[in-house]
N, C-alpha and C positions, 0 to 999 in steps of 0.2 A: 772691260772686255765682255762681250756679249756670245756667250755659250749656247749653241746649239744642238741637235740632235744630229744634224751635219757634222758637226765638226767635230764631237767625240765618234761618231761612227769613223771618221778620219783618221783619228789619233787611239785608236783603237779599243774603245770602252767595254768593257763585257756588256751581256747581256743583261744582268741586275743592275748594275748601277743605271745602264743606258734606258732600260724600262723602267724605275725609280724619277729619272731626269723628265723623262719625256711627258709622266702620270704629275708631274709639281708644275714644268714648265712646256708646256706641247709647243710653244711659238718660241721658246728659248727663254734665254734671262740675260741681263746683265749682272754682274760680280759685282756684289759689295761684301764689306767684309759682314755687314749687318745679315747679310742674307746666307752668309757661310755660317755665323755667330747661329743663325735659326736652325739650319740643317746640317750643324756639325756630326749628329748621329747619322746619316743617311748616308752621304757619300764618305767614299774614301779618297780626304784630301790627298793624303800621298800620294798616289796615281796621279790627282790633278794635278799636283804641283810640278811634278815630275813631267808631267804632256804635255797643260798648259800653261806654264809658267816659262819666260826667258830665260836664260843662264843666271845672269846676276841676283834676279827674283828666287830662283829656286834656289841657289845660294844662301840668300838672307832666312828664306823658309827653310832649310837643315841645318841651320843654324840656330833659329827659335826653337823649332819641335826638339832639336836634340837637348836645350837645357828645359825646356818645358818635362821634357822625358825624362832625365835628369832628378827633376823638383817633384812627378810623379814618383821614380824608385824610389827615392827618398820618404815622402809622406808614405808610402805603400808599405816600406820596410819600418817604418815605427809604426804605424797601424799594425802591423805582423807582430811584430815586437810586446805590444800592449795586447792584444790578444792573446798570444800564450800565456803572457802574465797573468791574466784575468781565468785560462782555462786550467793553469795548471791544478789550482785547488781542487774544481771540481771534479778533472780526470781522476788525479789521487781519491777522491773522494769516490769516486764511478768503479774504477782501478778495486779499492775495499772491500765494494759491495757486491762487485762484482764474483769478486775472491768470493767471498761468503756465500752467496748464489750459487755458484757453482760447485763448490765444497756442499752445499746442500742436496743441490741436485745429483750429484754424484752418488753420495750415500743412499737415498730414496732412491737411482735408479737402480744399485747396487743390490737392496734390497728386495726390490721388483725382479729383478730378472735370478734372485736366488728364489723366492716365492714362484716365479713361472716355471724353473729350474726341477724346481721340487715339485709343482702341480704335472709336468710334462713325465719327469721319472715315474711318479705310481702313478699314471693314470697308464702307462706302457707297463710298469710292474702289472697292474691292477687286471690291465686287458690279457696278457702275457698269458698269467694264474691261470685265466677260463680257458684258452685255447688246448 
């Protein structure tokens, strides 16, 4: 099938993909899957398949994507999977230190604002006296 700028303005292509199509192919293109395989990032097959594909085609295509999708959830949820595994140590570990830090910081701020506490009292006691 030979895709043009006509023909998605037809079938109703946004503005990004249609200015996308037009900046790779200005005189159009013909379809192969080699040339889809190249600019599988660029457009969004769904839309095409869905516009420019016949019934039975579009068929066969939600039928690939949906186990293809399928085979992605899958690899994605054990990549997720091994990921925690891998982080939970060192949250635990971050989690510790974090405790620590902040139990530190607490007490030093604790101490600051009784040291301010007490410079702000006599320096009002102090003024107070003269008046």
């Amino acid at each position: 099938m030979k895709v043009t700028k006509t023909l998605l303005l037809r079938k109703g292509a946004c503005d990004d993909q249609l200015d996308k199509f037009v900046e790779l192919f200005p005189k159009g293109v013909v379809v192969t899957e080699a040339l889809c395989i190249e600019h599988a990032s660029v457009f969004d097959w769904g839309w095409a398949a869905s516009h420019l594909l016949r019934a039975p085609a579009q068929d066969e295509y939600s039928r690939v994507r949906a186990a293809a999708q399928a085979e992605y959830e899958r690899v994605i949820a054990a990549a997720w999977d091994e990921y925690e595994r891998e982080m939970a140590p060192a949250q635990a570990e971050y989690s510790r230190v974090a405790a620590a830090a902040q139990a530190e910081y607490s007490r030093v701020a604790a101490a600051a604002q009784a040291e301010y506490s007490r410079v702000a009292a006599a320096t009002f006691g102090r003024l107070e006296e003269k008046e």
